[in-house]
C-alpha positions as CSV (number, residue, x, y, z in Angstrom):
1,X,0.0,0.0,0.0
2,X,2.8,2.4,0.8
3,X,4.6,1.7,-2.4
4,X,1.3,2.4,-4.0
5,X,1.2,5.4,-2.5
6,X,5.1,6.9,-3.2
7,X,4.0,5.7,-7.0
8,X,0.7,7.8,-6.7
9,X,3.1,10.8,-5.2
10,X,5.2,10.4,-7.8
11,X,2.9,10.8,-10.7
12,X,0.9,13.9,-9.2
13,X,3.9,15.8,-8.1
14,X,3.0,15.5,-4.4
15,X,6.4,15.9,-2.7
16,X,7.5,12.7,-0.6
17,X,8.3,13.6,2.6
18,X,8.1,17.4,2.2
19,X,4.4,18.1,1.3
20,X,3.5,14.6,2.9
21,X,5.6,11.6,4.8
22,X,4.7,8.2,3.8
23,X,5.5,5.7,6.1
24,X,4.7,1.6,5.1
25,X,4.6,-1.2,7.6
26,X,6.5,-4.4,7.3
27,X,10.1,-3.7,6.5
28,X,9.8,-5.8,3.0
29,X,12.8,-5.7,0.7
30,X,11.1,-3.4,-2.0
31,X,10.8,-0.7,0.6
32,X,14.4,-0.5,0.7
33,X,15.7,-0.4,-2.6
34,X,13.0,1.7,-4.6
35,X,13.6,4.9,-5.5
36,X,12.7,6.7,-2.8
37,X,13.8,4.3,0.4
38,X,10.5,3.7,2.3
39,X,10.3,4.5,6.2
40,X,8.8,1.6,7.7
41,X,7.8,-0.8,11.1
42,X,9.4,-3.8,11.2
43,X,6.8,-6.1,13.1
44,X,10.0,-8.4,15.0
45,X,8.5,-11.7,12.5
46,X,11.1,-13.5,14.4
47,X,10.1,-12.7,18.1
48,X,6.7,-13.7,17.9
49,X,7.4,-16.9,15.6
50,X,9.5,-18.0,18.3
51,X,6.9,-17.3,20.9
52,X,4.4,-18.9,19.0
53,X,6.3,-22.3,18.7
54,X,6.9,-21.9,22.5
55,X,3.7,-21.9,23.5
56,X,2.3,-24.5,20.9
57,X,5.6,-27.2,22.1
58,X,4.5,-26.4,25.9
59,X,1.1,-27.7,25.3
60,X,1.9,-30.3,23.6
61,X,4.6,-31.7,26.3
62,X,2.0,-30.8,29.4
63,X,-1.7,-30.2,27.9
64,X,-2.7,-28.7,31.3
65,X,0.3,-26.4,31.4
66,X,-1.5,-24.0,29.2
67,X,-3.3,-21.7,31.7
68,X,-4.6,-18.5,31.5
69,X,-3.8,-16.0,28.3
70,X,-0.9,-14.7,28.5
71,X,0.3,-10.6,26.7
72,X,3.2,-10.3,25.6
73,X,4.2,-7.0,23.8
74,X,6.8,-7.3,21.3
75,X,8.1,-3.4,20.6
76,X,7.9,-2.9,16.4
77,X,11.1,-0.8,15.8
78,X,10.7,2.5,13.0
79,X,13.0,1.9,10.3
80,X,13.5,5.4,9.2
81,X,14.3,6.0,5.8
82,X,13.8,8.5,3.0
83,X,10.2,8.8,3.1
84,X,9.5,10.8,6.3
């Protein structure tokens, strides 16, 4: 969607980022290497894949270890780039 939008930008002579900052969400490869680097959240994929599998591999070993919900908050970092 971000991309979209730089293109958009782009093609109606809206400034990126001095009349308006774009900022995508994901960190995806194409948001670094297009024309105009793309600022960006990067969602920590890793962290909460690894928390997942946790949780799934301690109810498997003790079904009654489960318990009650559990929060955990994984921080997104801002991968500030060209675009803002």
């Amino acid at each position: 969607l971000a991309i979209g939008a730089l293109h958009w930008c782009r093609e109606n002579g809206v400034a990126v980022p001095g009349d308006i900052a774009v900022v995508g969400y994901d960190n995806t490869e194409i948001s670094r290497y297009g024309a105009l680097p793309l600022t960006t959240v990067n969602y920590a994929a890793d962290e909460i894949s690894r928390l997942g599998v946790d949780r799934i591999l301690t109810r498997i070993e003790d079904f009654d270890a489960w318990g009650a919900p559990q929060v955990e908050l994984i921080e997104p970092e801002l991968v500030v780039r060209d675009s803002a």
